[in-house]
C-alpha positions as CSV (number, residue, x, y, z in Angstrom):
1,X,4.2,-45.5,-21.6
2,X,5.2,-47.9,-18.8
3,X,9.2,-48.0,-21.0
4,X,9.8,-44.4,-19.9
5,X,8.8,-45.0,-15.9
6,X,12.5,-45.6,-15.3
7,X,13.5,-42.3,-16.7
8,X,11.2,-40.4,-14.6
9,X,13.0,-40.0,-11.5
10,X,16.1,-39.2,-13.4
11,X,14.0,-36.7,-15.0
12,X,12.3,-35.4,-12.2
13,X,15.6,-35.6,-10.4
14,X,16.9,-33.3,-13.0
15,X,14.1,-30.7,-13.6
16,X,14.7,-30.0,-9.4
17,X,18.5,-29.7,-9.7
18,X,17.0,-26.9,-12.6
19,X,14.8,-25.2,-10.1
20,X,17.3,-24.9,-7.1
21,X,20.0,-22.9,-9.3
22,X,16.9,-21.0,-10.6
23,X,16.5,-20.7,-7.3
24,X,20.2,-19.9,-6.1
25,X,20.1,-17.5,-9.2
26,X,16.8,-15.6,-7.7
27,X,18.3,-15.1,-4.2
28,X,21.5,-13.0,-5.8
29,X,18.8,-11.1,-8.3
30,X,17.0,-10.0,-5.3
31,X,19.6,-9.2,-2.9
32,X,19.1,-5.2,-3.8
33,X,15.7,-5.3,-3.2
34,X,14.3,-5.1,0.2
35,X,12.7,-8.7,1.6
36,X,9.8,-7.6,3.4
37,X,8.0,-10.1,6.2
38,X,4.5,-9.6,5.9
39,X,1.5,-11.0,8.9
40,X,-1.9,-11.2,7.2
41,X,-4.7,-12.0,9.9
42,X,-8.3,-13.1,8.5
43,X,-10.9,-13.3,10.4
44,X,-14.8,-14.8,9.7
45,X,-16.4,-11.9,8.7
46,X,-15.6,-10.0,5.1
47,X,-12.5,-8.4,4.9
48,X,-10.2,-6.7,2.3
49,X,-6.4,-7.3,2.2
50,X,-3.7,-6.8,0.0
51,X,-0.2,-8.1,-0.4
52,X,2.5,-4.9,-0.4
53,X,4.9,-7.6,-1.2
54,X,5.6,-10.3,-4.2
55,X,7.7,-13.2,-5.3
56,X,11.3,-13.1,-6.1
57,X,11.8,-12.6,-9.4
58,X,12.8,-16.3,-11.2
59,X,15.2,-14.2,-13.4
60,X,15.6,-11.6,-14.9
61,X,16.8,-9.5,-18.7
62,X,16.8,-7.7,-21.3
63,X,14.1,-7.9,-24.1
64,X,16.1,-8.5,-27.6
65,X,13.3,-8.7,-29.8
66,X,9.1,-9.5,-30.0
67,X,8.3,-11.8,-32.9
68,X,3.9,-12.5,-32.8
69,X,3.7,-13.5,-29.0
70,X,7.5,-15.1,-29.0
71,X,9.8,-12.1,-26.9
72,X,13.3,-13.0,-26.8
73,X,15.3,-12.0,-24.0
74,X,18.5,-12.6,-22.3
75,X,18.0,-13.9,-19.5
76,X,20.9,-14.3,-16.2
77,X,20.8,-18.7,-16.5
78,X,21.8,-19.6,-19.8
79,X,21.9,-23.6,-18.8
80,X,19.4,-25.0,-20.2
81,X,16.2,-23.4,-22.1
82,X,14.3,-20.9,-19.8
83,X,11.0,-23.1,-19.9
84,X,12.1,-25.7,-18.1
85,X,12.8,-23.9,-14.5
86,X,9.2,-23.4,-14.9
87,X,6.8,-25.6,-12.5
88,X,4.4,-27.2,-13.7
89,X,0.6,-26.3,-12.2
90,X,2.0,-22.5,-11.5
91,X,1.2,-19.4,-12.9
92,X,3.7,-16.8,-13.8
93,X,3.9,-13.8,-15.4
94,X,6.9,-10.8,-16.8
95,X,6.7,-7.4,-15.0
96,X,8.9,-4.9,-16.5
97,X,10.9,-3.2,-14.0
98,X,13.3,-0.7,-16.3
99,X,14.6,1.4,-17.4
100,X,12.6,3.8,-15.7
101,X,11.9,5.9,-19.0
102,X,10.8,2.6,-21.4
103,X,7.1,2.8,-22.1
104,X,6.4,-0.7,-20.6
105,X,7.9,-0.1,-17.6
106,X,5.4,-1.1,-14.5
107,X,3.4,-3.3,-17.3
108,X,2.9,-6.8,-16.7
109,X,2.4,-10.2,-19.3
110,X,1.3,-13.3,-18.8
111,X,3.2,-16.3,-19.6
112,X,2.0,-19.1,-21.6
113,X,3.5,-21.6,-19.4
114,X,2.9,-25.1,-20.9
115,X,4.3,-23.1,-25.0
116,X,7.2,-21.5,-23.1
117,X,8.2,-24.9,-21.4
118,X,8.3,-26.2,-24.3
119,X,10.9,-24.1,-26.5
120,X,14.4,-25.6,-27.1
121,X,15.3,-21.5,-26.6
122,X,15.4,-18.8,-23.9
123,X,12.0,-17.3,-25.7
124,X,8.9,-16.7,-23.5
125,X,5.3,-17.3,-25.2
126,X,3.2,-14.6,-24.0
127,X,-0.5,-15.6,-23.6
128,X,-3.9,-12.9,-24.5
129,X,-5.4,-12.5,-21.0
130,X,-7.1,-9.6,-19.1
131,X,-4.5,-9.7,-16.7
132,X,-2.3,-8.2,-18.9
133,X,-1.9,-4.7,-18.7
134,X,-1.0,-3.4,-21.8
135,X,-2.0,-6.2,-23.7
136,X,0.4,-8.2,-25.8
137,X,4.0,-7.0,-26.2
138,X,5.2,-5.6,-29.7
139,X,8.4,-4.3,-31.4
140,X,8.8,-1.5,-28.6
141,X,8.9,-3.8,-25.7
142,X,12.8,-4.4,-27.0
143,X,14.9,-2.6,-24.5
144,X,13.1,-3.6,-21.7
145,X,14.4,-5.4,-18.4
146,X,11.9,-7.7,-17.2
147,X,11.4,-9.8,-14.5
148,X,9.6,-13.6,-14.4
149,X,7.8,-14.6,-11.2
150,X,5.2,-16.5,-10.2
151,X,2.1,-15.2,-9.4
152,X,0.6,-15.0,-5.4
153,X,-2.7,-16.5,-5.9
154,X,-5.7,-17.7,-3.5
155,X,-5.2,-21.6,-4.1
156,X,-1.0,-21.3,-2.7
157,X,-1.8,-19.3,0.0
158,X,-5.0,-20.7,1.8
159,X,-5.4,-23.6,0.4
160,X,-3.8,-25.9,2.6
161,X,-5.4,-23.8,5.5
162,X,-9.0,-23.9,3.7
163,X,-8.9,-27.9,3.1
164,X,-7.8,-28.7,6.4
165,X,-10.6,-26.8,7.7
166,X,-13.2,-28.4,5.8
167,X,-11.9,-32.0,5.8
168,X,-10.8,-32.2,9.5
169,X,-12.1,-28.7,11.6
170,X,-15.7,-29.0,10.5
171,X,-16.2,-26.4,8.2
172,X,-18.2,-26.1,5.1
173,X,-17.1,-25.3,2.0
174,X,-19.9,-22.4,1.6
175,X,-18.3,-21.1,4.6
176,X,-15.2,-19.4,2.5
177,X,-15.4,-17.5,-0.2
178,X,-12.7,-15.0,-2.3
179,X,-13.9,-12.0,-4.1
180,X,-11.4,-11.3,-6.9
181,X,-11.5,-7.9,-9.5
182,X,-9.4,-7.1,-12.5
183,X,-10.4,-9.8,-14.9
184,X,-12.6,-7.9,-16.5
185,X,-15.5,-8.5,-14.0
186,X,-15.4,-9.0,-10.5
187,X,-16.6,-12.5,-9.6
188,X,-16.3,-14.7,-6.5
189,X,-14.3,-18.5,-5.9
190,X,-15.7,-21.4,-3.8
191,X,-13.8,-24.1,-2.4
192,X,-14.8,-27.6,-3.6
193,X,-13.3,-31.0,-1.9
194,X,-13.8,-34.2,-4.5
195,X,-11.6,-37.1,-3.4
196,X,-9.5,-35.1,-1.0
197,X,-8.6,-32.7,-3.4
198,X,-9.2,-28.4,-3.7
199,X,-9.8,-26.7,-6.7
200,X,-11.8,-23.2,-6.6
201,X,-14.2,-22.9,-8.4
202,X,-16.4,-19.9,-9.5
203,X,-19.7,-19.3,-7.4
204,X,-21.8,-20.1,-10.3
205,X,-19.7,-22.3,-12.6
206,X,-19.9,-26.2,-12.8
207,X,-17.5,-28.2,-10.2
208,X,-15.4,-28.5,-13.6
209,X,-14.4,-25.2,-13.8
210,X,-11.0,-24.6,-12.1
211,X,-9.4,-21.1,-10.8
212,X,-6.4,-20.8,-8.8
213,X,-7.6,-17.2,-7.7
214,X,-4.6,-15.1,-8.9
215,X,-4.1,-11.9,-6.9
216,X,-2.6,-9.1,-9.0
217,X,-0.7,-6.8,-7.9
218,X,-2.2,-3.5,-7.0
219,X,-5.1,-5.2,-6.2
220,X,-7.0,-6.7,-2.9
221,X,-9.0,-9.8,-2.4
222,X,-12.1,-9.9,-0.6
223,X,-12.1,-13.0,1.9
224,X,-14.5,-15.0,4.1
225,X,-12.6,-17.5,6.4
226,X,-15.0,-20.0,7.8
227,X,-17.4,-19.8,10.1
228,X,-15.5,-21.3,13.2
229,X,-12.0,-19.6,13.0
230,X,-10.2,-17.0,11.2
231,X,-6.7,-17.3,9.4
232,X,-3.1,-15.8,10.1
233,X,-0.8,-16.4,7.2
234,X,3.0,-15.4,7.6
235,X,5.7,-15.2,4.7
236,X,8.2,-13.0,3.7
237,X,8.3,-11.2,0.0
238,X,10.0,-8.5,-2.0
239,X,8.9,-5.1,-1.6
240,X,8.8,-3.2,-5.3
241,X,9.7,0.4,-6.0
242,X,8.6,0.6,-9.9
243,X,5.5,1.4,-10.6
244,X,2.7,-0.4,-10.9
245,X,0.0,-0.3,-13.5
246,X,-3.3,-1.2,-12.1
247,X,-6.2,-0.5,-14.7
248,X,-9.6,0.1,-13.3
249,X,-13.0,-0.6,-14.4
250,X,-16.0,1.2,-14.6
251,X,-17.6,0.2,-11.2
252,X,-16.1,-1.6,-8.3
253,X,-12.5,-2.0,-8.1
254,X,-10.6,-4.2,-5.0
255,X,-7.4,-2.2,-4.5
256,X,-4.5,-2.6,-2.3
257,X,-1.6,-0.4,-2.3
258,X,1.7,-2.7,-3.7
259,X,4.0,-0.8,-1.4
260,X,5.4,-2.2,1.6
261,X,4.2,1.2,3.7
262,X,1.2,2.9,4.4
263,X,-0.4,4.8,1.5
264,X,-0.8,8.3,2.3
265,X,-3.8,9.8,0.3
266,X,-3.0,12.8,-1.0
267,X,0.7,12.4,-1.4
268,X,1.6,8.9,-2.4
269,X,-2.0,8.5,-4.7
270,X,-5.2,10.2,-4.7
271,X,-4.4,13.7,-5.1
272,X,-4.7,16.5,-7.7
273,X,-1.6,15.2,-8.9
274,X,-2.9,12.0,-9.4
275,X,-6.0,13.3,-11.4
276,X,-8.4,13.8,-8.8
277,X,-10.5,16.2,-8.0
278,X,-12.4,17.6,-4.9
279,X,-15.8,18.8,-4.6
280,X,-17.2,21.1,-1.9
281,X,-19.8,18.4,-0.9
282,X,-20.5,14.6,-1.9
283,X,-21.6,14.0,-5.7
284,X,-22.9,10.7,-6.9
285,X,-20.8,11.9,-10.3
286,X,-17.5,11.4,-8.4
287,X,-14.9,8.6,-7.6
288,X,-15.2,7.2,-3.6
289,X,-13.6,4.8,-2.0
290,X,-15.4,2.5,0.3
291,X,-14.1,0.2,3.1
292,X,-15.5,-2.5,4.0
293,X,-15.9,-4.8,7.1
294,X,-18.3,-7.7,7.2
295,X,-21.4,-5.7,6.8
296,X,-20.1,-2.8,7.5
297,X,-19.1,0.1,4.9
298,X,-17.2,3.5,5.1
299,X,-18.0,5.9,1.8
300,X,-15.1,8.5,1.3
301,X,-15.1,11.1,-1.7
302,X,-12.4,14.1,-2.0
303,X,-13.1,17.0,-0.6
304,X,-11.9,20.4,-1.9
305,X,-9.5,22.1,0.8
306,X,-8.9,26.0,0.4
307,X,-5.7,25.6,-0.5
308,X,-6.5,23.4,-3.5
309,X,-5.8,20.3,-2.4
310,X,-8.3,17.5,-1.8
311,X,-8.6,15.3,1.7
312,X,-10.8,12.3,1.7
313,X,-13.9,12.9,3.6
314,X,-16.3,10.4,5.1
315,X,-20.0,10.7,3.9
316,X,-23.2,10.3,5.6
317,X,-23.7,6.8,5.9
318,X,-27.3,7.1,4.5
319,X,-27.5,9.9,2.2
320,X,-23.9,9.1,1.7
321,X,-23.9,10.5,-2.0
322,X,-25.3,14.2,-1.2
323,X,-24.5,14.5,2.1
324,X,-21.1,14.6,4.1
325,X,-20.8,12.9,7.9
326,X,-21.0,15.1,11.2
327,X,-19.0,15.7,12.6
328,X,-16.0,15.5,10.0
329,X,-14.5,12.9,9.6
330,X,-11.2,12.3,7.1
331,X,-9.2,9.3,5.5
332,X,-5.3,10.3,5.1
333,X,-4.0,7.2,5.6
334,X,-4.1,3.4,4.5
335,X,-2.4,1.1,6.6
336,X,0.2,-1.3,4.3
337,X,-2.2,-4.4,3.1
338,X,-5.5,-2.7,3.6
339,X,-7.5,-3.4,0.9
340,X,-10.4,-1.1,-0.3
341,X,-13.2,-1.2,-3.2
342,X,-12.8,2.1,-5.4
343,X,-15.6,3.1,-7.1
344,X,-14.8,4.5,-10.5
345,X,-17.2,6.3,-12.9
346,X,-15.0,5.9,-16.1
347,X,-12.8,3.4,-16.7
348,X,-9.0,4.3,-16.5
349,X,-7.1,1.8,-18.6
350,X,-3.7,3.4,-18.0
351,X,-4.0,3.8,-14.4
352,X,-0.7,3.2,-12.2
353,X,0.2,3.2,-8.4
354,X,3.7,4.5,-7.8
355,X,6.3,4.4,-5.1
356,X,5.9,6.3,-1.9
357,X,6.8,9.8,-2.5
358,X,9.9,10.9,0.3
């Protein structure tokens, strides 16, 4: 091994020119969509945010052909093999943005990173996971533009923040925590510290089992910071105007609208339109949305107007599954980045947000 440790800073030297055009190449394939700044405040107690933006796409192209898990694409850098602009210890995924009739479109696939590095090709190895959306891609994915970017996830954007915290502003690990859905089961990530180094962990693994806490989008991330402070995290993404499949379990689901505006219920989702369905009082049969700060929680289930639409309407917060609040009280509006728990009765595989109606 110690014959190649001259080639490695030539190497690594290399794989960095690789990422800045990748890099240069992601700034022009953005340019038409909008870059968004985004302020996300945190405090100790539990809250629910979202992220209305997302990364810059890497690239971006047209699907030629699926082969088994191997898609073949065209992508805009033609260089060197697509794999290698990929980093290593990131996750990425491919989100098919058009055209806006294909049946993938608004799907997303995960990327078999470590497989997809290592093709002498432009092919991208897609990977079984429940973060995929439509599961994996067959013959009638060809067609389709997609996009590859890397994934927003717990571990890039606290974890600096959480293990300076713990090893230098007194906090204690069990002081944080992130409540993650959409795998399949909701479950919750620690922070653990060995030797200086975080990794998150699940709350009832073994200190082995690693999880950089990836944050989907469409959906919200329930977060603890510390005991002692809060946590104020500032970048700037790319807002998206395709839409977005989000399936939904049976049970609690952590939303956030993927829009870089406020959600207006009734007109952008949760509307007749959308499926839903109003009721002249509160039924434990029906779908609610709850808020939720710290230990306090907000129960909201569509209410049937006279014209035939639905509003959202709070319900009592004890008998809050017969009985509505007094006086009345309504949610029309979600502020961008507010996240929220949506309580589904059936599960809607095939569910999507879409774009802010004008």
């Amino acid at each position: 091994m110690n014959t190649n440790m001259k080639k490695t800073p030539t190497r690594k030297l290399f794989q960095a020119i690789i990422m800045l055009v990748l890099q240069m190449f992601a700034v022009s394939l953005t340019q038409s969509q909008e870059s968004v700044p985004y302020l996300l405040n945190t405090g100790q107690k539990l809250e629910l945010v979202g992220f209305p933006v997302h990364q810059p796409a890497l690239d971006t192209g047209v699907v030629q052909s699926v082969v088994g898990n191997v898609v073949s694409w065209t992508p805009t850098f033609t260089e060197r093999p697509f794999g290698s602009a990929l980093a290593s210890n990131q996750e990425y995924y491919a989100e098919i943005v058009g055209p806006a009739n294909h049946p993938w479109v608004g799907h997303r696939m995960e990327l078999n990173e470590t497989a997809t590095r290592a093709r002498t090709d432009h092919g991208l190895i897609t990977t079984a996971s429940s973060l995929n959306t439509r599961g994996l891609p067959d013959l009638t994915l060809a067609g389709a533009q997609l996009e590859i970017r890397r994934h927003l996830a717990a571990a890039g954007l606290w974890g600096d923040l959480v293990r300076n915290q713990i090893l230098y502003g007194g906090e204690k690990s069990s002081a944080f925590s992130f409540v993650f859905s959409g795998y399949a089961a909701n479950r919750t990530l620690i922070p653990s510290i060995q030797g200086g180094v975080l990794s998150w962990i699940g709350s009832k693994d073994l200190p082995s089992a690693v999880d950089p806490g990836i944050i989907a989008p469409g959906s919200a991330v329930g977060v603890v910071f510390g005991g002692r402070h809060g946590s104020a995290l500032g970048f700037t993404g790319m807002a998206r105007t395709w839409p977005t499949a989000t399936p939904l379990q049976a049970g609690n689901n952590l939303l956030a609208y993927p829009y870089s505006t406020d959600m207006r219920l009734g007109l952008d989702w949760g509307g007749t339109n959308h499926g839903f369905r109003g009721l002249s009082r509160p039924s434990p049969n029906q779908d609610r949305i709850d808020l939720l700060e710290g230990t306090k929680r907000q129960s909201f289930y569509p209410e049937k107007q006279s014209n035939g639409t639905i509003r959202w309407r709070q319900a009592d917060p004890v008998f809050f599954t017969t009985k509505w609040a007094l006086p009345a009280s309504y949610l029309d509006v979600l502020p961008a980045g507010q996240g929220f728990i949506f309580v589904k009765k059936i599960a809607d595989p095939k569910h999507f947000f879409y774009p802010p109606q004008k």
